[in-house]
N, C-alpha and C positions, 0 to 999 in steps of 0.2 A: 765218355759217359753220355749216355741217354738224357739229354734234361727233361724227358716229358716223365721219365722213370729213375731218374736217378742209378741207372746200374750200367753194367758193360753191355753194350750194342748186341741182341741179338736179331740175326736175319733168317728171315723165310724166303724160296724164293719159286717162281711157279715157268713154266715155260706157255706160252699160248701157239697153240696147235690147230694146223686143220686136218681132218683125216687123213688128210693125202699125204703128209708132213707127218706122220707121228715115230717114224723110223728117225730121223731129223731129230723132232721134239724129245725123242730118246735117251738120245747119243747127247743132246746136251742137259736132260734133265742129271742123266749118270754124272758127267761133269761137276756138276751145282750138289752131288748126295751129301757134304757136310751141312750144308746147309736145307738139308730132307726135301728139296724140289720135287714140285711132281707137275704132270702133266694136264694141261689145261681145253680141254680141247671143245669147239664150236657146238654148241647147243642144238644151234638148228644150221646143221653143214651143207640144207637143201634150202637154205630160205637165201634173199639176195643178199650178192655179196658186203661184210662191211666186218668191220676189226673189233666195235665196239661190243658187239654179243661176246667174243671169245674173249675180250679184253677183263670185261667187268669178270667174268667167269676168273679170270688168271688172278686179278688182285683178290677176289672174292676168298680166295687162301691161301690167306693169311694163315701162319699159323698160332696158335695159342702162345701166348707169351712172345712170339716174338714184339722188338722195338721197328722192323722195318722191313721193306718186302721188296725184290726182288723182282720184277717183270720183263722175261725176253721172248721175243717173237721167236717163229722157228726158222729163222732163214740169217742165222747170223753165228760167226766164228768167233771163239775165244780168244783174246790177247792170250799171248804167255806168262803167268803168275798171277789168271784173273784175280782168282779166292782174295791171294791176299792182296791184290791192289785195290779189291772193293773194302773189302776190312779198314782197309787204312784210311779210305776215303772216307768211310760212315765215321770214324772217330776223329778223324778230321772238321769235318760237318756234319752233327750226330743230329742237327735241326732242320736239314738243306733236302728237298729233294734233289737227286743227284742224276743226268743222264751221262750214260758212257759212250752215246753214238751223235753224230748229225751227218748227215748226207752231204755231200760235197760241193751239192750247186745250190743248198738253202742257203738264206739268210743267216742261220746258225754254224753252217759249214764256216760260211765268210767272216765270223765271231770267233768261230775254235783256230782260222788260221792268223788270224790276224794277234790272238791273244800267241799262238805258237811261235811267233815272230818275233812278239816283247818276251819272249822266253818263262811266259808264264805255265800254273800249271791249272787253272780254272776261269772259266766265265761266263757269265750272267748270259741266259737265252735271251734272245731277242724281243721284247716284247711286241705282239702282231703276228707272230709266226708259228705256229704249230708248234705244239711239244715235242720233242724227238721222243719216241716210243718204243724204238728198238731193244733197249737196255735202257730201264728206267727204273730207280729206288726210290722210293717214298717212306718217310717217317710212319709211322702206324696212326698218325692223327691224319696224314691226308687221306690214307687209304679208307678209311670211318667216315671222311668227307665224303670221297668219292660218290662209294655204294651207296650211301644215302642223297646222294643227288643225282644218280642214272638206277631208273628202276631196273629189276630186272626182268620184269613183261616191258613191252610197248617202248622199250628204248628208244630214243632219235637215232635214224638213221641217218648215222653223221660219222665220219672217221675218230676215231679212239684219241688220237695225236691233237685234233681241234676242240675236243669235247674235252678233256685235258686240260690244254691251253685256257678253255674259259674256267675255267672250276677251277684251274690254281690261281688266276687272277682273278678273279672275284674276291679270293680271300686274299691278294695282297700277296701270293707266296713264290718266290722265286725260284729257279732251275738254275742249276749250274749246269756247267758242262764240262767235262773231263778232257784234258789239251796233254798229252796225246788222246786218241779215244781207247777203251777197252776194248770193242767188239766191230769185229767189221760185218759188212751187208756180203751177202755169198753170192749174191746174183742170181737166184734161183728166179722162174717162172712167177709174176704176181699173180694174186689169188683173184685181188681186187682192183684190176687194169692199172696199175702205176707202171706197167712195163714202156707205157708210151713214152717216159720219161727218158728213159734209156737207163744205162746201168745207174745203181743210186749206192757208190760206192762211199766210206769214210773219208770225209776231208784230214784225217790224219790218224793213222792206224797206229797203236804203238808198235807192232811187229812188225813194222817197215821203216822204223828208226832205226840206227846204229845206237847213237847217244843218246841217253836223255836229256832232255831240258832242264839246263843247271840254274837259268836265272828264276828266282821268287820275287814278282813286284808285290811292296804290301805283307804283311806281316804271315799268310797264310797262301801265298803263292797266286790270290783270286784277283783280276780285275774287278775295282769295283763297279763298274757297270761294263754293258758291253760298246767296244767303240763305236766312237758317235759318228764314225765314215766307215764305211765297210766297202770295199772294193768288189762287185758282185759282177760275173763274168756267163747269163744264159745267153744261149744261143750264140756263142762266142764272140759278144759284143761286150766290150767292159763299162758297166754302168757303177755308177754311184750311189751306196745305201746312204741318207742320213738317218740313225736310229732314231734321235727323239729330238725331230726340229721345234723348237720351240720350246721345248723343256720336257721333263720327263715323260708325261704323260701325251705328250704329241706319236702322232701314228706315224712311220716310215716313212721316208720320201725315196725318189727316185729320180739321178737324171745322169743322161750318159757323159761320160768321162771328158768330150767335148764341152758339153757345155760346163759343169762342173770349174774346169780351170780355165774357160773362157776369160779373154782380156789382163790375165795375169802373168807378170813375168814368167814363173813356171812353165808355164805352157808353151812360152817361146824357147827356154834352154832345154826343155823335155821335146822339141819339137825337133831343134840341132842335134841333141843326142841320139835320136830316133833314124836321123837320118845316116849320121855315121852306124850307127846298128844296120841299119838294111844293105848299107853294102858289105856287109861280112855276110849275107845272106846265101852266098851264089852256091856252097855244099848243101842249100837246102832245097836248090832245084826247086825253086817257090814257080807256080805256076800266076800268071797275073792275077789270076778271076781269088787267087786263094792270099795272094799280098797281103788284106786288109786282116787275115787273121794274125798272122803276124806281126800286124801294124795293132792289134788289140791288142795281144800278150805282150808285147812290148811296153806300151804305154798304161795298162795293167799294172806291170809287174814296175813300173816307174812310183805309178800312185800308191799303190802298197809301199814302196820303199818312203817315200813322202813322209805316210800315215807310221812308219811305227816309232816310234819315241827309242831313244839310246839305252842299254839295261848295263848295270855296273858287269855283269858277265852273260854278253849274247847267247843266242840257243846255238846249237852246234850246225857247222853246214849241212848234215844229215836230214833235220826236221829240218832245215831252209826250205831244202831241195823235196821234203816230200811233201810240205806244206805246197809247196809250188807247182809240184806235177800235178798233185789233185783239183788244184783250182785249174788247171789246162784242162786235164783231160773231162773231170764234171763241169766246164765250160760248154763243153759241143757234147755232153753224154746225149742230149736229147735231139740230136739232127745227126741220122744215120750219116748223110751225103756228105758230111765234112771229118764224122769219127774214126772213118777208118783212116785215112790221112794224117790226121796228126794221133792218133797211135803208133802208126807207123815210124812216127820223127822225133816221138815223145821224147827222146833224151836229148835234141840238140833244141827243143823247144823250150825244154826246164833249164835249156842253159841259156840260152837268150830272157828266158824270166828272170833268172839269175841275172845277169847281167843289169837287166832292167830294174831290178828290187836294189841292185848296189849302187846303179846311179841315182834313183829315187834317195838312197840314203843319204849320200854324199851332196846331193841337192839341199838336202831339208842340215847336213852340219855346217853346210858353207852357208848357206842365206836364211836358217829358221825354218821352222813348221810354217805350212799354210795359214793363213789367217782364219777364223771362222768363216763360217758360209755368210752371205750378208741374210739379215733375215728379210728386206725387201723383197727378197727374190724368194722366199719359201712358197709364198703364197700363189704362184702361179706352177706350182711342182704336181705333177701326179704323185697321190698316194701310191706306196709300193708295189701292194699286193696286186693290181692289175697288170703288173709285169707277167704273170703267168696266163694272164687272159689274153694280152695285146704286144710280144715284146719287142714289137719296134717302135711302142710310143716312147722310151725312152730317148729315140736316134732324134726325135723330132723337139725336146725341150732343150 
């Protein structure tokens, strides 16, 4: 049921279109026709580029009487059984906005995999990071928020995904996110330059599971918040997110995966283990200059095993291995000179991540979880988000 209406969930749902896109926009409004979608398309398709014109347009209808709306971009592919796995999800959390996407190499990717790991089936976005806006649900009180706080003249031109982000935190209101996700990214040509990124594929598609994820932590399968270490892998270096140092309302921190387990036993039997790994290396024809990638996803795919807590019934080796690939391959999505390379190896890479996620586990049941982070040390951490601006200042904390 609806608590803001007391009745059974109805949804509206709109697609957001640019002209170029409305063959796209089409084909997936046709899709969504039980729930009467239609197509949303850019107001002013000649003024400079930005998602927020066409965005507010898309939530802008709503339909009458629905309890919840529905917004997808046009450059994204349906899970198999969307209909009803959104259905379930709104009566599920008929108060939550809900997103069904995050990109592979966010802060949010790094939250969806790490929850797919504890064999969960939801978790809290990241607070500090973009809303994921590919596939996003809102209760019909945020979408009332919204419009009334982005005019529809003289908008900021600001991305839809950040503009989002402030306006559901401002009122306190939380995203989930959907582990596996609903909808993947197609790859298509960006409207509005994110192609610089490289591909910005789903950190875990459910049509590229075998199994579903059978373990539920928590009464409703949700982390209750997102974990507080998140194992984040740009530019194919493995850095360390802490989400909320300090307490909740602290901003992200950032520092690479060296210093992170500096001086701690950890780091000397993760260092042992690392070496036995690299001589099983020789079928991967590792060239030297390209070693140290290896020596990432390795010791990556260690601290992830570290960070994820024991579940009365694990996820299946399926989502292991595709939680795994995606943090490889949206690791280097954004440095052509090393993607095509480990595309090329992708399967003996997910399986050295494998390897490396089993030993991290087996580390943290024989000696414990890591200790907290000391908090002496927070205060000299760069804040996260300049990881996108600088990201080799994490190599240097």
């Amino acid at each position: 049921m609806s608590p803001a209406t007391g009745r059974a969930p109805v949804i509206s749902a709109a697609v957001m279109a640019h002209p170029r896109r409305l063959e796209e926009a089409a084909r997936l409004a046709g899709a969504l026709r039980p729930w009467q979608a239609v197509t949303a398309v850019d107001p002013e398709p000649d003024g400079p580029p930005t998602t927020l014109r066409t965005a507010r347009e898309a939530w802008s209808r709503i339909r009458p009487g629905a309890t919840h709306h529905l917004v997808l971009q046009d450059d994204v592919e349906l899970c198999r059984d969307f209909l009803r796995r959104v259905e379930t999800a709104v009566r599920e959390h008929p108060d939550t906005p809900l997103a069904f996407y995050a990109n592979w190499n966010s802060w949010n990717g790094a939250a969806t995999r790490a929850a797919a790991l504890q064999g969960a089936s939801w978790v809290p976005a990241v607070p500090g990071e973009w809303v994921p806006t590919l596939a996003l649900l809102l209760p019909r009180s945020d979408v009332t928020a919204l419009l009334s706080a982005v005019p529809r003249q003289g908008a900021p031109a600001e991305p839809d995904d950040v503009v989002l982000a402030r306006e559901l935190a401002a009122r306190r209101r939380r995203v989930l996110i959907s582990v596996p996700h609903l909808v993947e990214h197609t790859g298509t040509a960006s409207i509005v330059g994110n192609d610089r990124y490289g591909p910005r594929h789903s950190a875990c598609f459910a049509d590229d599971v075998e199994a579903p994820a059978v373990a539920r932590p928590g009464p409703a399968g949700t982390l209750p918040q997102p974990p507080p270490v998140l194992v984040h892998r740009p530019h194919g270096h493995a850095h360390v997110i802490l989400t909320a140092p300090g307490g909740a309302d602290g901003e992200p921190l950032f520092l690479s995966r060296e210093a992170y387990l500096r001086g701690t036993p950890a780091a000397e039997r993760a260092g042992r283990r690392w070496e036995r790994a690299r001589a099983g290396l020789a079928g991967l024809r590792v060239p030297d200059e390209l070693l140290w990638l290896c020596e990432e996803i390795w010791h990556g795919g260690h601290l992830l095993g570290l960070h994820t807590p024991p579940t009365e019934r694990p996820p299946s080796s399926a989502l292991i291995r595709v939680a795994l690939r995606s943090w490889i391959l949206g690791g280097s999505a954004g440095d052509p000179g090393h993607r095509l390379w480990i595309e090329q190896r992708v399967a003996r890479l997910t399986g050295l991540a494998e390897e490396a996620f089993a030993a991290g586990r087996d580390d943290r049941r024989v000696h414990g979880p890591l200790p907290a982070f000391p908090s002496e040390r927070l205060a000299g951490l760069p804040a996260a988000r300049h990881i996108w601006r600088d990201p080799q200042l994490a190599l240097s904390t």
